[in-house]
N, C-alpha and C positions, 0 to 999 in steps of 0.2 A: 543513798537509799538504805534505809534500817533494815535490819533481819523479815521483820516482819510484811514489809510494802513486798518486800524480795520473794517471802513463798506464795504470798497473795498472787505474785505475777505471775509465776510458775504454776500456780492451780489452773489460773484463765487460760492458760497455752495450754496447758493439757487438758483443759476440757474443749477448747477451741478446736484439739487435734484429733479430739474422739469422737466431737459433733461430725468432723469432716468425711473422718472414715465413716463413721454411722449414714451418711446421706451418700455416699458414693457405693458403699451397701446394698440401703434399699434401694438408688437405682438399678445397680445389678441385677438383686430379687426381683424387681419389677419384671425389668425383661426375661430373666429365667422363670418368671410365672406365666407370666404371660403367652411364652415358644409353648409351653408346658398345657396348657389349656386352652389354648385356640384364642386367648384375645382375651380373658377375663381374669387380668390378672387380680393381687391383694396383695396389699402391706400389712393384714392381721398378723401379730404376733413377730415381726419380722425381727424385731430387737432380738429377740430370745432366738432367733437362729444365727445368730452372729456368729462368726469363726469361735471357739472354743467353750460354747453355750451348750450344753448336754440340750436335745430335743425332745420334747415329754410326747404324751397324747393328746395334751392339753393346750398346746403351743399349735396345735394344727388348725388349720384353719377350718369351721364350721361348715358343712354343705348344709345348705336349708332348699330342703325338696318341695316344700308348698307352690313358694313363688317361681321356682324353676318349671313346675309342672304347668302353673299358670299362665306363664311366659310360652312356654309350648303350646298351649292349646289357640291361645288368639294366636298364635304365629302361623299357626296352623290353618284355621280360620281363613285370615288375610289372605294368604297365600291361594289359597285354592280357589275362593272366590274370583282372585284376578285371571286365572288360569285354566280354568275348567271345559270353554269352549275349545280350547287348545287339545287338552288331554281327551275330549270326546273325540276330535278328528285323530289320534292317536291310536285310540282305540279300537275305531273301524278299518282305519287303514291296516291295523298289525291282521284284523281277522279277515278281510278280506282275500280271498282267494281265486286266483284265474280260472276260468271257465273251460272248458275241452274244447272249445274254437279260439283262446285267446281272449273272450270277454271280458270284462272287469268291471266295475261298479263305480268307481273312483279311479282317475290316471293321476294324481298328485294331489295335495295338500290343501292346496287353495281349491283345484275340484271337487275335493271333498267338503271342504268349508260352503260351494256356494249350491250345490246340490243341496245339502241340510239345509242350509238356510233356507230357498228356495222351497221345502216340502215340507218342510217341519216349525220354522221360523224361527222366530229371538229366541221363543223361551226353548225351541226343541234344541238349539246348541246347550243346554241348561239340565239335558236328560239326565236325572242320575244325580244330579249337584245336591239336591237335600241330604239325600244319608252318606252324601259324602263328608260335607260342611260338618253331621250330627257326629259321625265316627273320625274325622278328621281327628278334632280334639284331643283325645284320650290317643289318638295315632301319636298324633305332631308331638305332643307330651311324655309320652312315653320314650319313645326315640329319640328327644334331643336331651332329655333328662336323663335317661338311662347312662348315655353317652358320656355326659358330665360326672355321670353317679359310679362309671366305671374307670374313668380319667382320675376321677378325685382318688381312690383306691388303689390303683395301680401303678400312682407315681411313687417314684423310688423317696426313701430316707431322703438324699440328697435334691429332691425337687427334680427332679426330672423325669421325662418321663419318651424311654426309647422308642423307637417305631414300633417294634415287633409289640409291645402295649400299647400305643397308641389303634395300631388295626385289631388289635381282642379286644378293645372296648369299643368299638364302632362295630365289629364283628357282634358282639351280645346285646349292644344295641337293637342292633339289627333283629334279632333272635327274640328279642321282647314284645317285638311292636308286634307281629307274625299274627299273636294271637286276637288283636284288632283287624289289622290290616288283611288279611284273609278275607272273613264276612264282608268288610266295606270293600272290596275288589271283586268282589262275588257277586254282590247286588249289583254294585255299582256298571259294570260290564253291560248285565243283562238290560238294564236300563239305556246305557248309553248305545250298545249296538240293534236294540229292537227294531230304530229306524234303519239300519241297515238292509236287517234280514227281510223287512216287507218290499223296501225297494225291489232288493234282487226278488222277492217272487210274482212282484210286479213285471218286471221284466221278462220273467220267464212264460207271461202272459193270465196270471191269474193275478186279479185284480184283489188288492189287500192293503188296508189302510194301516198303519202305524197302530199297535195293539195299548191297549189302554191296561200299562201294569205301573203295580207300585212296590217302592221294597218292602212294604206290610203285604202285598199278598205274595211275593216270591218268599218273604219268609217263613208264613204263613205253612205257603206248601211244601216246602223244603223238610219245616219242621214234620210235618204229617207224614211224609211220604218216608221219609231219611232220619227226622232225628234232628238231634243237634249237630252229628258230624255231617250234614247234608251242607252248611251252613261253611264248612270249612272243607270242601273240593279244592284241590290244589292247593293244600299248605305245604307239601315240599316244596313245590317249583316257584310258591311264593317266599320258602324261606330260603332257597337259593336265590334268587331274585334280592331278595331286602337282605339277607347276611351279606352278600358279594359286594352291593352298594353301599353299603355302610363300611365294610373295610376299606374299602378304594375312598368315599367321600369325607369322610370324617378325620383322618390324619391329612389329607390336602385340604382341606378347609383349614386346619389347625395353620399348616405351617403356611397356607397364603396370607392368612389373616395376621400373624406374629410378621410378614414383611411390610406392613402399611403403618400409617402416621397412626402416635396413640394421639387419645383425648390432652386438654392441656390443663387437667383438674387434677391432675397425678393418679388418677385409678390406673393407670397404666392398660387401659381397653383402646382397643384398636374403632379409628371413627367410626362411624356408620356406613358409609358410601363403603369402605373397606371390605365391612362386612359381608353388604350387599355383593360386591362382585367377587369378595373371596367364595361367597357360596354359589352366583350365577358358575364362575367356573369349574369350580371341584363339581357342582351339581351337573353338568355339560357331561363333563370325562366320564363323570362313574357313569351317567345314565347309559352313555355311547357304550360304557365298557361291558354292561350287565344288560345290555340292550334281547339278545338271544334269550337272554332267560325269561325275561318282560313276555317276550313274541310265544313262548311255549307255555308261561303262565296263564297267559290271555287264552288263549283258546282251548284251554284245558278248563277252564272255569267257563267257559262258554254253553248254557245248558239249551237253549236254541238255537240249532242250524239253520244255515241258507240253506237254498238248493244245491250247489255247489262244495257246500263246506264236508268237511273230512271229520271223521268222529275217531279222538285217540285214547287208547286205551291205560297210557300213563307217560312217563317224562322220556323215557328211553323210546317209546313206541312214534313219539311224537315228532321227536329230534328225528328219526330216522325218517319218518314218513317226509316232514319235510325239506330234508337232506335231499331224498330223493326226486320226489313228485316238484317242487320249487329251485332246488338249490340252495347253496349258502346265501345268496343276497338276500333271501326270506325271512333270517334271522336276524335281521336288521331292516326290515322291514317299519317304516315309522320313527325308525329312529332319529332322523333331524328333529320330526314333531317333541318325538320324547322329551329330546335335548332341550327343544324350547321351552318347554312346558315345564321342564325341572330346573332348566337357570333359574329363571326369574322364580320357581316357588318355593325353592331352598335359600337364594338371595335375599327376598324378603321376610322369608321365614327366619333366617338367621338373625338379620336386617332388627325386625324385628324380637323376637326371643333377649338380643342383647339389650334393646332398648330398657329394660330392667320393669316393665308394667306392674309385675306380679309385688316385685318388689318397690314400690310407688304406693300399690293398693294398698299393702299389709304393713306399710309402713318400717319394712327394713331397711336399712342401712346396705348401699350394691357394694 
């Protein structure tokens, strides 16, 4: 073998030896982006973070908020549509309140399912679903983008990205969506429980059909009477409500979804199915976990009483009365429902959001 055959061989081995390390690499990076973001991971730029590659600004990988916000809104969408007759029996159940002989309106879940059904029909399980479906959107968008939008941000130099940031971007998550999510839990309630309130004054022997409102005219008067801040009653106790969920939901979403099979295209995204039940269970835990706050938001946004119901005068006033006059089981009150209503809507929402839509439509690269 001449000089020459001899360094020709020696280049091929030492490139053969840097292809090697280079692909065992971005396996690596795969998997620390992926722990690192919930399941979405990238091999943008991955060369240039090689061991002893200075890191520019320019080597980071691009967030593109368009189709992120897009992906959230049908997520959103889908979601709620499948689940809404659920969340209406939620709804009633949490406002509901025992009578001074022990009375009740509803003894469980499914009693309350066939009661509505039963006086209100297909579409009255459906009270309330328009402005929710309309304000969903810009919800479900806001909050799974956000999320992303403070993940991308708050991971370290090194890709990574610890707990205690992982729950402050699900935390301000949380904190963003507040200024949607208020008004469409405001209408949304008064809609969903109206068939409630007439039942029980039905009951009480004054005969009263299910009131003919819509969220144009609760808006309508809210704005007249109140304002624009008429429109957001109970935004603490909703943004204790949606910050608490968001911190609990968002780093167990991350880290269930980082233990499931990836795709086998090399994006290093966790499959679908994954997805879906890495969000049915993180969606379960938080809901059960923020569950009290849900039961004090709800009927503090509640601007028609039963005959029965209690009028509170704010969060501390609220907690107490029902502390008292109920108990702590009343704080959890619905909460199975909750929990049904949020697996499968954060599941598919998730489920969803990763299927990459936004990015399909607009033609980016996921």
């Amino acid at each position: 073998m001449d000089k020459g055959e001899e360094d020709r061989l020696y280049t091929e081995v030492e490139i053969l030896i840097i292809d090697t390390k280079y692909e065992s690499y971005l396996r690596q990076a795969r998997l620390n982006n992926t722990h690192s973001a919930g399941g979405r991971g990238t091999e943008e730029n991955s060369y240039s973070h090689l061991p002893g590659t200075p890191i520019t600004m320019a080597d980071q990988p691009k967030f593109k908020l368009l189709p992120k916000i897009m992906n959230g809104g049908i997520a959103g969408v889908v979601g709620v549509t499948c689940v809404f007759p659920l969340d209406l029996v939620k709804t009633r159940l949490q406002n509901q309140q025992i009578g001074p002989n022990g009375e009740r309106m509803y003894n469980s879940m499914l009693d309350c399912f066939k009661k509505t059904y039963r006086q209100e029909g297909y579409f009255g399980m459906y009270r309330g679903s328009g402005v929710n479906i309309l304000l969903i959107t810009p919800e479900k968008a806001i909050k799974l983008t956000a999320n992303d939008f403070f993940r991308h941000h708050l991971t370290t130099k090194e890709g990574k990205l610890p707990i205690f940031r992982e729950m402050t971007a699900g935390g301000l998550a949380g904190l963003c969506q507040i200024v949607v999510t208020t008004p469409m839990e405001l209408l949304k309630i008064q809609l969903q429980d109206a068939g409630r309130v007439a039942a029980q004054a039905s009951v009480g022997g004054t005969s009263k059909s299910v009131p003919k409102i819509s969220a144009t005219s609760i808006t309508l008067q809210l704005l007249r009477e109140k304002g624009i801040l008429g429109l957001y009653r109970g935004t603490t106790a909703t943004m204790l409500r949606d910050v608490s969920f968001s911190v609990v939901y968002f780093p167990l979403f991350a880290h269930l979804n980082s233990l499931g099979p990836r795709k086998s295209d090399g994006s290093g995204e966790a499959v679908f199915w994954c997805s879906f039940l890495s969000g049915c269970a993180a969606g379960s835990l938080a809901a059960l976990t923020v569950n009290p706050f849900d039961v004090v938001k709800t009927r503090i946004q509640l601007l028609s009483k039963g005959t029965h119901d209690t009028q509170y005068k704010g969060i501390a006033d609220a907690i107490l009365t029902i502390l008292k006059v109920e108990g702590p089981r009343a704080f959890f009150k619905g909460g199975a429902c909750r929990m049904i209503v949020i697996a499968p809507l954060f599941g598919i929402a998730q489920m969803v959001y990763y299927f990459g839509v936004g990015e399909a439509i607009l033609g980016y690269k996921k």
